[in-house]
matplotlib code that plots the C-alpha trace (Angstrom):
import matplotlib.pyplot as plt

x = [-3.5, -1.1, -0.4, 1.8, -0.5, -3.7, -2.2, -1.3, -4.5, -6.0, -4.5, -5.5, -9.0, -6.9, -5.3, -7.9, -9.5, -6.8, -6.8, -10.4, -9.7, -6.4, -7.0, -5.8, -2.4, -1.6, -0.8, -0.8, 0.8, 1.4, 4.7, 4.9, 9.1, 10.1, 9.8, 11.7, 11.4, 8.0, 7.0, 3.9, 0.9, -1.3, -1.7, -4.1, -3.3, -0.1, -0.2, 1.3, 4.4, 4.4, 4.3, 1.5, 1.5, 4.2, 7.0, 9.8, 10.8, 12.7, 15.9, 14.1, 12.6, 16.1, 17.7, 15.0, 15.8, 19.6, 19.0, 20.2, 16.8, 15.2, 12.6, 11.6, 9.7, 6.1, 6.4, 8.6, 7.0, 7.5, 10.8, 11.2, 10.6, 11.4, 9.8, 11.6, 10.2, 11.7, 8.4, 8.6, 6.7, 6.2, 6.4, 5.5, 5.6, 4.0, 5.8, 3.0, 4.3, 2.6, 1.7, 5.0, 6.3, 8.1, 8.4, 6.6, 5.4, 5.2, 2.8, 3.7, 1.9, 3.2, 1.5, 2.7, 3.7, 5.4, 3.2, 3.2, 7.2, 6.6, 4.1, 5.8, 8.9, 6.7, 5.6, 8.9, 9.8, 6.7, 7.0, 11.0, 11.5, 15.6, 16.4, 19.3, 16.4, 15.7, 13.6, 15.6, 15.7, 16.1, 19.0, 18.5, 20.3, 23.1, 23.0, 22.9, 20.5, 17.9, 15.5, 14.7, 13.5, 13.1, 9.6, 11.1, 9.4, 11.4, 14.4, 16.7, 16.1, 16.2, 20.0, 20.8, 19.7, 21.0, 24.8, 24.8, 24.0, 27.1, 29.4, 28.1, 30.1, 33.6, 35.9, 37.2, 36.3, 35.5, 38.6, 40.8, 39.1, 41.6, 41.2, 40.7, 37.6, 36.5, 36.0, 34.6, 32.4, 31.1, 30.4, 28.9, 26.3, 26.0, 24.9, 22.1, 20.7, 22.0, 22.3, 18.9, 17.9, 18.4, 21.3, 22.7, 25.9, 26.3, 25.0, 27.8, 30.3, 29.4, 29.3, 33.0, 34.4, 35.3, 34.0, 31.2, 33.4, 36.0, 32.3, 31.7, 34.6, 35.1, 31.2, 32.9, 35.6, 32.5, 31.1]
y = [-9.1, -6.6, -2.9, -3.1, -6.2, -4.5, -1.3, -3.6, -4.9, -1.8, -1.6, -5.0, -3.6, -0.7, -3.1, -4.8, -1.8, -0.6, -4.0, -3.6, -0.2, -1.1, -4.7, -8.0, -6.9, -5.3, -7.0, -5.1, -6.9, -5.4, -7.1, -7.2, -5.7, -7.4, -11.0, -10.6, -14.5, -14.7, -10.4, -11.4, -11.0, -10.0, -9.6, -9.6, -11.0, -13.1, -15.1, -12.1, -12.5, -15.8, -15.2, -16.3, -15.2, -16.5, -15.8, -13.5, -10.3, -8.5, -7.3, -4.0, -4.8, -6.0, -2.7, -0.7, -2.8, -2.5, 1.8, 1.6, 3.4, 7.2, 6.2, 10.0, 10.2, 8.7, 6.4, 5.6, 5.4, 4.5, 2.1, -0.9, -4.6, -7.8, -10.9, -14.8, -15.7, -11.9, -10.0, -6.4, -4.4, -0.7, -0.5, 1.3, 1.4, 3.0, 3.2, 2.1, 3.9, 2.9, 5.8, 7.3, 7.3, 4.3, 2.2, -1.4, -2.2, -1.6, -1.8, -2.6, -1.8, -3.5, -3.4, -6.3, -4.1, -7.1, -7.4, -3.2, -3.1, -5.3, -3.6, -0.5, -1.6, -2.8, 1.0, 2.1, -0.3, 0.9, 4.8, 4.7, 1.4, 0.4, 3.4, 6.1, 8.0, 7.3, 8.9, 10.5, 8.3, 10.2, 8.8, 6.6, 8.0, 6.6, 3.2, 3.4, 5.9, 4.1, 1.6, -1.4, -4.9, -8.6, -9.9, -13.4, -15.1, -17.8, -17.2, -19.4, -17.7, -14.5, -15.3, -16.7, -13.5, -10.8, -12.9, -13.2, -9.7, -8.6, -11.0, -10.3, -7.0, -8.3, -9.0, -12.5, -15.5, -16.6, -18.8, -15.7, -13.1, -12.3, -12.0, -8.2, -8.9, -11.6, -9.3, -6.2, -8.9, -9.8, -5.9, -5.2, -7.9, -7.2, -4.2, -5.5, -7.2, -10.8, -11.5, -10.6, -14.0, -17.9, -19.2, -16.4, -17.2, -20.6, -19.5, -16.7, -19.1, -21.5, -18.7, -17.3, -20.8, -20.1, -21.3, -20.3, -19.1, -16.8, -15.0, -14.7, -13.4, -10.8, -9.5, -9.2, -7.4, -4.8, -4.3]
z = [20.6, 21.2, 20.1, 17.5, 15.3, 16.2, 14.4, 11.3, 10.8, 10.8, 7.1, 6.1, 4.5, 3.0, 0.8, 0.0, -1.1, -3.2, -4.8, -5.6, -7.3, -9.1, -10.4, -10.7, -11.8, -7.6, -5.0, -1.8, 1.1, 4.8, 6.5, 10.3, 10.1, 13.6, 11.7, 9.3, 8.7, 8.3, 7.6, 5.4, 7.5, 4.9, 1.0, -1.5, -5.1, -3.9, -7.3, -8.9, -7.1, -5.5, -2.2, 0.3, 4.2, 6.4, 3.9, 4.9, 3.8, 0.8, 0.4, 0.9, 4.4, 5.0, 4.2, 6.1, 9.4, 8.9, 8.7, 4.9, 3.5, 5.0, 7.6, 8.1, 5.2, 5.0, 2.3, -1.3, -4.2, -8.0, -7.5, -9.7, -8.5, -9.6, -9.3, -8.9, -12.4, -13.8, -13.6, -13.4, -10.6, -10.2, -6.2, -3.5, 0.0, 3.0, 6.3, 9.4, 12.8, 15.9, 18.0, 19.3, 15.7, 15.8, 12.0, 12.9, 9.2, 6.2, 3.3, 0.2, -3.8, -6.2, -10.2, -12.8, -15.6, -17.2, -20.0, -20.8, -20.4, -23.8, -24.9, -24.8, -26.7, -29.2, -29.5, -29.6, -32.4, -34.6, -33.4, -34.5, -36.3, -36.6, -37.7, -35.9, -34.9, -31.6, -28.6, -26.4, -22.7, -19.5, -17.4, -14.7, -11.4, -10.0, -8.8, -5.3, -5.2, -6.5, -4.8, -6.0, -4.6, -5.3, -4.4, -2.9, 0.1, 0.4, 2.5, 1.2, -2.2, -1.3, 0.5, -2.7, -4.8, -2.2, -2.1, -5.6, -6.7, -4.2, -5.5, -9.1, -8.9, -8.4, -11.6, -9.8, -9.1, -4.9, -5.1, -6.3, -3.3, -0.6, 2.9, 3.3, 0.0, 1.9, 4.6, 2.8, 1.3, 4.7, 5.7, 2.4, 3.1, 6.3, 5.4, 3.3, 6.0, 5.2, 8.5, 9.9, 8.5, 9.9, 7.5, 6.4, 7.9, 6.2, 3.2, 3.1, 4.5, 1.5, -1.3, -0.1, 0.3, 4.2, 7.5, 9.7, 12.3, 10.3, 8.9, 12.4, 13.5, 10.3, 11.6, 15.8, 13.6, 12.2, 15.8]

ax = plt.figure().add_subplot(projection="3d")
ax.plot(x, y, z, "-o")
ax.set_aspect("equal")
plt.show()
C-alpha cells in the first residue's frame, strides 16, 4: 500500500464516526483526487446520494484539480449540493494533505435536508401566510463566489450536467454559436474540469455540434 492511500484510510473510521453521530440523513465519503474516474474509495450512507465506491468525482473535485477553488485553507463548509434525483445537501469538505502539505483527498459531509427545505417553507407559509408581509431573506452572494456541487458518480452524467449548466447560460441555440463562442465554450469547460474525465471530448464535441479534433485543437489553442 502506498503513502498517499494509507493516509486516506486513516479517515475511513472518521467518517464512519461522524455518520454514527449525525444520522442516517449524512453521508460522508473520502475521494482518492488522483482518480478522478473512480475518486470514491470510501463512504458511508451512499443511498442518500446514489453513489457507491468506484464512482468518479463531482464537478467540485473537478474544479479543485483544475486550481478553480482555494486549496490553502483546511476545509469549506456549509455550500449547497444537489443530488441526480434534485435532493438538497448541506456540504462540507475537508482537504486531506499527505505529509509535505500536498492536497491527495478529500472528505466530503453531506446532510439530506430535502425533506426540512419543505418543511421550512411550510413554516414560512403559516408564520406569514400570502400576505405582503414577508420575512426579510439575506441575499445570496454573487454567483461565482459561491460553491456548490452535484453529487453524480456516474461520469457520463455528471458530463452531461457540467455541459449543460455551461451552455444553459447562453441566450442561443448550439446551431446559432459562432466560432470564437464555440471556443470560449471549450475554455469555459475546460476550466471546470471537463476534460479530466474519459469522453469529455466527445461529449463536448456532440453538445457543440463540432468534431473531436476542432475541440482539440481550440484546447492546443488554450495551452
Amino acid at each position: 500500500m502506498d503513502e498517499q492511500r494509507a493516509i486516506l484510510e486513516t479517515y475511513f473510521p472518521i467518517a464512519s464516526l461522524i455518520t454514527s453521530i449525525v444520522g442516517p440523513k449524512c453521508e460522508v465519503v473520502i475521494h482518492d483526487i488522483f482518480n478522478p474516474e473512480q475518486s470514491v474509495i470510501y463512504l458511508t450512507n451512499g443511498h442518500i446520494s446514489g453513489r457507491k465506491v468506484g464512482d468518479g468525482a463531482t464537478d467540485l473535485v473537478l474544479k479543485l484539480l483544475k486550481g478553480n477553488l482555494n486549496q490553502d485553507q483546511p476545509f469549506i463548509a456549509n455550500y449547497i449540493a444537489e443530488g441526480p434525483n434534485g435532493q438538497k445537501f448541506r456540504s462540507s469538505t475537508y482537504f486531506i494533505r499527505n505529509h509535505k502539505g500536498e492536497l491527495i483527498g478529500l472528505m466530503c459531509i453531506n446532510i439530506d435536508i430535502t425533506q426540512m427545505k419543505i418543511a421550512e417553507e411550510w413554516i414560512q407559509h403559516l408564520l406569514y401566510g400570502d400576505s405582503s408581509v414577508t420575512p426579510q431573506v439575506k441575499e445570496d452572494p454573487p454567483e461565482e463566489k459561491q460553491v456548490t456541487e452535484y453529487l453524480q458518480g456516474n461520469v457520463e452524467d455528471l458530463l452531461r450536467h457540467m455541459i449543460k449548466t455551461v451552455l444553459g447560460k447562453l441566450d442561443v441555440t448550439k446551431d446559432r454559436l459562432t466560432s470564437h463562442e464555440k471556443q470560449e465554450l471549450v475554455k469555459a469547460l475546460n476550466n471546470q474540469g471537463v476534460f479530466l474525465l474519459k469522453g469529455g471530448v466527445s461529449e463536448v464535441a456532440r453538445s457543440l455540434g463540432i468534431s473531436e479534433p476542432t475541440v482539440y485543437r481550440y484546447l492546443q489553442k488554450l495551452k
